[in-house]
TORRO-760351 format. One line per 4 residues: their letters; for each residue z, y, x of C-alpha. Coordinates in nm, 3 decimals. Example, Ala and Ser with C-alpha at 12.3 -4.5 7.8 and 13.67 -1.06 7.14 Angstrom:
BEGIN
AS> 0.780 -0.450 1.230 | 0.714 -0.106 1.367
This chain:
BEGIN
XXXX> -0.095 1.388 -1.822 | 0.146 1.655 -1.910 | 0.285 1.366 -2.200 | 0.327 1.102 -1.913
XXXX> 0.516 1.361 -1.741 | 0.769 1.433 -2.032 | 0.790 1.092 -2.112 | 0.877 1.014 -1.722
XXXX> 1.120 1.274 -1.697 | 1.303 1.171 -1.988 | 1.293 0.816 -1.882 | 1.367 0.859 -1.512
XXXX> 1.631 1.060 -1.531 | 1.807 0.977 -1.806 | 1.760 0.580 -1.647 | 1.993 0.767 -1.370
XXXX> 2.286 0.777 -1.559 | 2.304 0.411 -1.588 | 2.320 0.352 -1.234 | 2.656 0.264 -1.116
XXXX> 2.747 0.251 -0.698 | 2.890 -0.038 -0.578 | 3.270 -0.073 -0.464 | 3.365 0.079 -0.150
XXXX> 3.342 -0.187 0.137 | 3.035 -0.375 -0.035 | 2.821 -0.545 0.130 | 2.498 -0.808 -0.014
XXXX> 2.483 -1.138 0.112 | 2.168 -1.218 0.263 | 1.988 -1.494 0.283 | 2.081 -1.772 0.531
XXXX> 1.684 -1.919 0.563 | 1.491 -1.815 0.841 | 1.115 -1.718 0.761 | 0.869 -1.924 0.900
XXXX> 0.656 -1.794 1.189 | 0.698 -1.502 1.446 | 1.073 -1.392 1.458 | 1.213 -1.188 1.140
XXXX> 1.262 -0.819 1.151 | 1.613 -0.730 1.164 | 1.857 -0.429 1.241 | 2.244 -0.476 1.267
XXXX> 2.207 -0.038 1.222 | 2.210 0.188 0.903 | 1.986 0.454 1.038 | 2.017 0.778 0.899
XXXX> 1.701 0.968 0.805 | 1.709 1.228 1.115 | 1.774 0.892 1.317 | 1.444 0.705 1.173
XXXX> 1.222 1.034 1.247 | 1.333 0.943 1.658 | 1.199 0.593 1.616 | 0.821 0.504 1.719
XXXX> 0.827 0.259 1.436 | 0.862 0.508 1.192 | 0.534 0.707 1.266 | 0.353 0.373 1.311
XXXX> 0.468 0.274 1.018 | 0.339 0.593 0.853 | 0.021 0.624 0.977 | -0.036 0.259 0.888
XXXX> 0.052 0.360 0.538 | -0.113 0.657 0.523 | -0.442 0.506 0.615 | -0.356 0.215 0.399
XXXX> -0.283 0.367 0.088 | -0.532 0.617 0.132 | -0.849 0.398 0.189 | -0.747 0.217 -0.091
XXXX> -0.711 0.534 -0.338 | -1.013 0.647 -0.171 | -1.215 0.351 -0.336 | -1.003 0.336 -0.663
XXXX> -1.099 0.683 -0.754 | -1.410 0.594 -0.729 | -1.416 0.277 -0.963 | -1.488 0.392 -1.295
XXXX> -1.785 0.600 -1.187 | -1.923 0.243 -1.003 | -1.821 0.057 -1.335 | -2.016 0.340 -1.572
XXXX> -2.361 0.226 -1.365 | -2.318 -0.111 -1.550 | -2.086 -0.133 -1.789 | -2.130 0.204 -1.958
XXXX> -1.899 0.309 -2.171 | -1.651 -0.051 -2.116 | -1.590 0.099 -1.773 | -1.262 0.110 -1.873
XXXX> -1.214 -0.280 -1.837 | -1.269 -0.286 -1.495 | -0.993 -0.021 -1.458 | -0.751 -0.175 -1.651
XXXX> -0.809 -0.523 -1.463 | -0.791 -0.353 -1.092 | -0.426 -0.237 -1.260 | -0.370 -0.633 -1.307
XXXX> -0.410 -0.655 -0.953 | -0.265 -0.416 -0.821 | 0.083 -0.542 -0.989 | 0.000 -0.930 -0.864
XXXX> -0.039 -0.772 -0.501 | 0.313 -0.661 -0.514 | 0.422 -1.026 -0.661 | 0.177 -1.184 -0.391
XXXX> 0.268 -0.984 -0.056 | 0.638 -1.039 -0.132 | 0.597 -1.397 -0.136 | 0.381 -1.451 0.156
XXXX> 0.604 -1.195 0.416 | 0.927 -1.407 0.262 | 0.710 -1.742 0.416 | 0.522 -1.597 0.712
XXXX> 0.689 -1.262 0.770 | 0.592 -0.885 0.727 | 0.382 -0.770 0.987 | 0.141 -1.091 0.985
XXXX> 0.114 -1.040 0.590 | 0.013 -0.715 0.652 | -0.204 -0.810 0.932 | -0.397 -1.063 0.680
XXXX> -0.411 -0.788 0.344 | -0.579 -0.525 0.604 | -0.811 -0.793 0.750 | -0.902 -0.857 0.373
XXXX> -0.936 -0.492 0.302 | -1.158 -0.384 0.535 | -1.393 -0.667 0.456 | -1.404 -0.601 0.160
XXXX> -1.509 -0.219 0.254 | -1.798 -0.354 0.463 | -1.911 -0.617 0.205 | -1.910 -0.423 -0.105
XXXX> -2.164 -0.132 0.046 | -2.510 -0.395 -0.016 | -2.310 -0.503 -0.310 | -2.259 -0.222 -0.485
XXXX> -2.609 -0.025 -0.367 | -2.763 -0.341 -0.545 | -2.646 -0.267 -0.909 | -2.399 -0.509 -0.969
XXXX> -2.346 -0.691 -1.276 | -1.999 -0.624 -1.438 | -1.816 -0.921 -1.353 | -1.930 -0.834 -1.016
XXXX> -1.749 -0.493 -1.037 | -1.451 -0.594 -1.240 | -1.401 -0.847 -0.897 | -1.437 -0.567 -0.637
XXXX> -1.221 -0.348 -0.838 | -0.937 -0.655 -0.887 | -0.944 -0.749 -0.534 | -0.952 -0.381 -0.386
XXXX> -0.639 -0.317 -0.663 | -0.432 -0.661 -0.549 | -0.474 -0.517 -0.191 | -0.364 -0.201 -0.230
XXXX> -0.084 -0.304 -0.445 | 0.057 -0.501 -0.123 | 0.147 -0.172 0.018 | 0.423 -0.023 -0.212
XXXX> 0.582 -0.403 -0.195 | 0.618 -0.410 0.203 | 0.624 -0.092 0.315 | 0.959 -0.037 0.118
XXXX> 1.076 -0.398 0.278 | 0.969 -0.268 0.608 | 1.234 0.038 0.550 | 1.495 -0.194 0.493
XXXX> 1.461 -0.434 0.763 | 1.426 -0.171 1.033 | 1.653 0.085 0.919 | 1.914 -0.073 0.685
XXXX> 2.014 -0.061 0.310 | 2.242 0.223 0.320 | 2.037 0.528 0.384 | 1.729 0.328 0.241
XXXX> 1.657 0.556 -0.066 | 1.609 0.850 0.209 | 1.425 0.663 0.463 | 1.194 0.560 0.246
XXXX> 1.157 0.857 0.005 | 1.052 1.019 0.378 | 0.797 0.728 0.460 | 0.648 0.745 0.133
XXXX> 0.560 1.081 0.196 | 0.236 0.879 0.377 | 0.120 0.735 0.067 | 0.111 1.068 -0.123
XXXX> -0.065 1.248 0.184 | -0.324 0.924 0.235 | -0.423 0.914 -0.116 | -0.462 1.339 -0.160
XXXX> -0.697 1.341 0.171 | -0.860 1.036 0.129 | -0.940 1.089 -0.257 | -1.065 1.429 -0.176
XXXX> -1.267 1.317 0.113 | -1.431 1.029 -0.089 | -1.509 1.276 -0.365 | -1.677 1.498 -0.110
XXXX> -1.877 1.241 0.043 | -2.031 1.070 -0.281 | -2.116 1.488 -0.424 | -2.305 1.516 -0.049
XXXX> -2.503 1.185 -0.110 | -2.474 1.030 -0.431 | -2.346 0.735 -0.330 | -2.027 0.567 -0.253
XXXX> -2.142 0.407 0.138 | -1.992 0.623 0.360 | -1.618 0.634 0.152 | -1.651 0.235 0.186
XXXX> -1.734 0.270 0.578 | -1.508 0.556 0.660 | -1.228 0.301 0.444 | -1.324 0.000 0.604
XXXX> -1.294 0.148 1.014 | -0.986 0.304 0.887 | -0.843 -0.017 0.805 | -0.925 -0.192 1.196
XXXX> -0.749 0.097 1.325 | -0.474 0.033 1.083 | -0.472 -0.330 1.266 | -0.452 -0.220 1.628
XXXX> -0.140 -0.013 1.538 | 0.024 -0.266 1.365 | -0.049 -0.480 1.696 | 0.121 -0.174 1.900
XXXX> 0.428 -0.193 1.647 | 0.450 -0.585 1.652 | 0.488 -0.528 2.032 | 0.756 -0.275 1.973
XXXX> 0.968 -0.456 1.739 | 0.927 -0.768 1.986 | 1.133 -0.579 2.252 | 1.406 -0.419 2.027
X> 1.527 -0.718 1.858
């Protein structure tokens, strides 16, 4: 870990030097097609970062994250321990393949809120999430085989993955591009929160009981709540635009 970290630094920042601001006055063209479904998500405002933290979208979008990013890292930590029952010391596959999907989420989730929009992609990957929670409890407290696992793991990974590809479009399309580096830095403050608490909780739970049920339940009602809110915010954004 402490070699990742040197290597990031080096890479990161040095990367920074490279960057070059646009002209003064600049301003992207966007994209003249109009997504399919309910109405797009759009702000003629480049909210500052004090301005967003006045805005009920901003802590709906956060808890939404929070909980979404968290019950997902809640089950990810647990993986490789699940994949040791069966696969022994390979348990490593099944990590490396939920990393596969967690990259295709990104790819996937950007695709489908470009056709249907954001909030009813989001709706569908928390619908999937949670039942996958509630599904994998008999699944994995029968002693899976390894493709089994390596499926559970790939799916929870491609779902969790969705998050860090519209949560950062959500920043843009409700706040603006110019401050978006700030706004989101400040969201993304959920994601680091979600996955601390919900990691530690999950660990807690499985050293109380030995097994991984109540992290998948505890992930799973997390998740409907996650739902209801978004339903809240889909209200909200209904009667701003």
């Amino acid at each position: 870990m402490l070699l990742f970290g040197i290597i990031f630094i080096v890479i990161v920042c040095g990367a920074v030097f490279f960057l070059v601001n646009p002209p003064a006055g600049y301003v992207p063209s966007e994209s003249k097609k109009t997504p399919l479904g309910p109405s797009p998500i759009i702000t003629e405002k480049d909210l500052t970062a004090s301005q967003i933290l006045k805005t009920p979208q901003f802590y709906l979008l956060w808890i939404i994250f929070f909980i979404g990013a968290g019950a997902g890292l809640m089950i990810i930590g647990g993986i490789s321990g699940m994949a040791k029952q069966s696969m022994g010391d390979m348990a490593f596959i099944a990590v490396a393949i939920m990393a596969i999907g967690n990259a295709s989420g990104r790819i996937v989730a950007g695709i489908m809120s470009d056709k249907i929009g954001k909030i009813t992609t989001l709706f569908i990957i928390l619908v999937f999430q949670a039942l996958l929670m509630f599904v994998s409890i008999p699944v994995i407290g029968s002693n899976p085989s390894a493709v089994v696992i390596v499926l559970i793991a790939t799916f929870i990974g491609f779902n969790y993955g969705t998050n860090l590809s519209l949560f950062p479009s959500f920043t843009k399309s409700f706040w603006g591009m110019k401050n978006f580096g700030v706004n989101f830095g400040i969201l993304m403050s959920a994601w680091g929160l979600g996955g601390s608490i919900f990691s530690r909780m999950s660990q807690s739970l499985y050293a109380s009981s030995g097994n991984y049920n109540q992290p998948f339940v505890i992930a799973g009602i997390s998740l409907i709540v996650c739902m209801i809110l978004l339903g809240v915010l889909k209200k909200i954004n209904a009667k701003s635009v």
